[in-house]
PLY file of the C-alpha trace (Angstrom):
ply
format ascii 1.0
element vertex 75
property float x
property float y
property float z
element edge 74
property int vertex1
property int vertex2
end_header
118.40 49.79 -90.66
121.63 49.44 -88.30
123.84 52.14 -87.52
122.85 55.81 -88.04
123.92 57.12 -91.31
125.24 61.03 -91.03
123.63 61.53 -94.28
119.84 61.32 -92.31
120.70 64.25 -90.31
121.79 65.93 -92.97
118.33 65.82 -94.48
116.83 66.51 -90.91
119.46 69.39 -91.40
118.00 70.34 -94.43
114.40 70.14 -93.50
113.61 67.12 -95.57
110.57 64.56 -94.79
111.55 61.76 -92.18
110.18 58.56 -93.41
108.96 56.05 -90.77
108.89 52.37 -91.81
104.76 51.42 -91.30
103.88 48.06 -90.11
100.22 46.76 -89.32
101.63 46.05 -85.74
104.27 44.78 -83.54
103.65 41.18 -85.19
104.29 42.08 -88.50
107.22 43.97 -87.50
108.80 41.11 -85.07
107.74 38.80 -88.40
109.65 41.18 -91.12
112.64 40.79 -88.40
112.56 44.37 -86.67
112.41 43.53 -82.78
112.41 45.78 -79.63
115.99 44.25 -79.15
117.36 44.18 -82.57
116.27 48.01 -82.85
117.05 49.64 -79.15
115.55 53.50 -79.81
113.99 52.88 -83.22
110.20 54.56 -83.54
107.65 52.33 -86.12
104.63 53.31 -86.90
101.58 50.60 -86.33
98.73 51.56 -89.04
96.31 49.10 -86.22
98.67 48.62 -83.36
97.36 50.55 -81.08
95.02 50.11 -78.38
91.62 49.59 -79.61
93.23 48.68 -82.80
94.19 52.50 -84.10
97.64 53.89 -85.34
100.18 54.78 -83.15
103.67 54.87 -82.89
106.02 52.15 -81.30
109.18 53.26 -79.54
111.65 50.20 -78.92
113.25 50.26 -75.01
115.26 47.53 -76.00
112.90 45.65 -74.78
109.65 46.20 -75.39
107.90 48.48 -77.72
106.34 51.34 -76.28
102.95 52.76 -78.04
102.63 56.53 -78.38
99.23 57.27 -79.08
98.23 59.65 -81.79
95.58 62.33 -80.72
93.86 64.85 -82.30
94.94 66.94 -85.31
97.85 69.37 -84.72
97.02 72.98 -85.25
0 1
1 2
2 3
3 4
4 5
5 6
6 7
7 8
8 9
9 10
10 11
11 12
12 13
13 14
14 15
15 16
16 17
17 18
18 19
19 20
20 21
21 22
22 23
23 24
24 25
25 26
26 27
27 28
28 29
29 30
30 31
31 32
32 33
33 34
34 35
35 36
36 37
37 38
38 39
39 40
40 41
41 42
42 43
43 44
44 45
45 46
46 47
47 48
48 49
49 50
50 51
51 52
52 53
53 54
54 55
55 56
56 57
57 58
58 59
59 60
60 61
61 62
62 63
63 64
64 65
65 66
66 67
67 68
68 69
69 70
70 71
71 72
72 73
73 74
């Protein structure tokens, strides 16, 4: 966490896999010490954050985290 490291858009670069850190929701993640103000831009993923408890993903404003909803299967 912190700064951006050059070597992650290298493997963006390189087509790797980006790995988003998973927590159950923005509790757990305030509680494990990554907070909408710590982490300005940073996207989580919430495996029951969501609105009617589903996954989404969490966008930090530096604020507030922002839920993206996940909809139906991409084709």
């Amino acid at each position: 966490m912190g700064k951006d490291n050059p070597r992650s858009f290298e493997k963006i670069r390189n087509g790797e896999q980006i790995q988003i850190t998973t927590f159950t929701n923005v509790a757990a993640a305030t509680a494990a010490g990554v907070t909408a103000a710590k982490f300005p831009r940073r996207i989580i993923h919430l495996s029951v954050g969501g609105t009617g408890s589903v996954p989404c993903l969490a966008i930090s404003d530096g604020t507030n985290w922002k839920q993206v909803a996940i909809g139906a299967n991409a084709i």
